[in-house]
Every structure is written in structure tokens, then in C-alpha cells.
GUNULUM-869839 format. One record per residue (C-alpha): x, y, z; residue number from 1. Coordinates in nm, 3 decimals. Example, Ala and Ser with C-alpha at 12.3 -4.5 7.8 and 13.67 -1.06 7.14 Angstrom:
<sites>
((1.230 -0.450 0.780) 1),
((1.367 -0.106 0.714) 2),
</sites>
This chain:
<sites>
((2.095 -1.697 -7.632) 1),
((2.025 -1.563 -7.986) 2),
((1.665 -1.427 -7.895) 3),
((1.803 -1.054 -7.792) 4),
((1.991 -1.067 -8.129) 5),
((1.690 -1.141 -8.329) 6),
((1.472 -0.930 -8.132) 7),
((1.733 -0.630 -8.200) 8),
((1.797 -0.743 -8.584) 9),
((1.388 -0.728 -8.650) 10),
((1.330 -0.448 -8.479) 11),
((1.631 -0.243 -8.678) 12),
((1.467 -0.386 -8.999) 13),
((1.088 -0.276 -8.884) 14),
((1.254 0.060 -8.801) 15),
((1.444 0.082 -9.147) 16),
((1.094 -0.026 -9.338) 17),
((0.981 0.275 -9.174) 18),
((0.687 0.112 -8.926) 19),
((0.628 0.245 -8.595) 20),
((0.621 -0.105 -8.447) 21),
((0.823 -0.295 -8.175) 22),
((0.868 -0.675 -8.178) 23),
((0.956 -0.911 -7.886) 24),
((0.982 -1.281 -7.927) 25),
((1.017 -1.487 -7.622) 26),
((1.189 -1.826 -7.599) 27),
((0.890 -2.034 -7.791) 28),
((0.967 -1.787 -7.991) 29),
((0.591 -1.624 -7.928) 30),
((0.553 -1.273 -8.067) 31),
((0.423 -0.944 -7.907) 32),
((0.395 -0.652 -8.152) 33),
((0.391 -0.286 -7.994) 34),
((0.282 -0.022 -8.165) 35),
((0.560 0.305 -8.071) 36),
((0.347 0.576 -8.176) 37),
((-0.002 0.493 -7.948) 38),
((0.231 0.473 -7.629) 39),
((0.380 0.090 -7.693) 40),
((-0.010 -0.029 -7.670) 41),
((0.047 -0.437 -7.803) 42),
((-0.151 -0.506 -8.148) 43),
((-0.193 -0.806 -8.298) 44),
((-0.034 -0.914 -8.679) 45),
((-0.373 -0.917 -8.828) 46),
((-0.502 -0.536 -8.788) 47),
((-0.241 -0.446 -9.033) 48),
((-0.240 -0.401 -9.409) 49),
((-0.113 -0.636 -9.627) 50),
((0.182 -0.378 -9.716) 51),
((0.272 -0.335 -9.333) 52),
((0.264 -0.738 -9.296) 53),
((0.470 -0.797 -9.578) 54),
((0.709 -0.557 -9.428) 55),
((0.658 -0.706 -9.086) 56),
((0.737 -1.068 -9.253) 57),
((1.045 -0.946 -9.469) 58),
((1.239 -0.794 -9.135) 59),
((1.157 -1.128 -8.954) 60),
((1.278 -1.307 -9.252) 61),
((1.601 -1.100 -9.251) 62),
((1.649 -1.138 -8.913) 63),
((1.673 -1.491 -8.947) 64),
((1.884 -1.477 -9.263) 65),
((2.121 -1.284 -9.049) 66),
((2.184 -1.520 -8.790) 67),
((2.259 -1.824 -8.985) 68),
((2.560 -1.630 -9.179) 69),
</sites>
């Protein structure tokens, strides 16, 4: 039930940390990361920087912080 919501709520924080990446969870809660600008080709977590991780980790960390208010 909440996976659309925290698939929305990361991807509104990815697109307000200004990355050009798309995130999908399923229900184990398995990520897919799209890249928006190279036609929504998936990439994995580890051929980013450190900055864009960080990033990457904060939205899915306020995501989460989200749905338990």
C-alpha cells in the first residue's frame, strides 16, 4: 500500500536535489534507479559519486521520515 507513496516522495526529493534520476522500489522493497536524461536507461547505485549517493540516500531517508509522521 505505501510503496507508490514512497516511490512518489523519493522521487520528488531526487528531483528537488536536482538529479536526473528515477527510483522504483518494488514490494521487497528492491530498487531500480533510471537515469531521465539517457532515455530512462536503469544504472546501478554504485556508478555514482559520492555527492550524487549522498543525495540519493538523503531523499530515501526523507521519504521514509515522511511516512511515519
Amino acid at each position: 500500500k505505501l510503496i507508490p507513496i514512497l516511490n512518489q516522495k523519493v522521487n520528488n526529493y531526487l528531483n528537488k536535489f536536482y538529479l536526473p534520476l528515477w527510483i522504483e522500489f518494488d514490494n521487497e522493497l528492491t530498487e531500480k534507479i533510471y537515469n531521465i536524461n539517457n532515455l530512462r536507461v536503469e544504472t546501478s547505485y554504485g556508478s555514482y559519486s559520492g555527492g550524487e549517493r549522498k543525495r540519493i540516500d538523503l531523499s530515501i531517508l526523507f521519504s521514509f521520515c515522511d511516512l511515519t509522521n
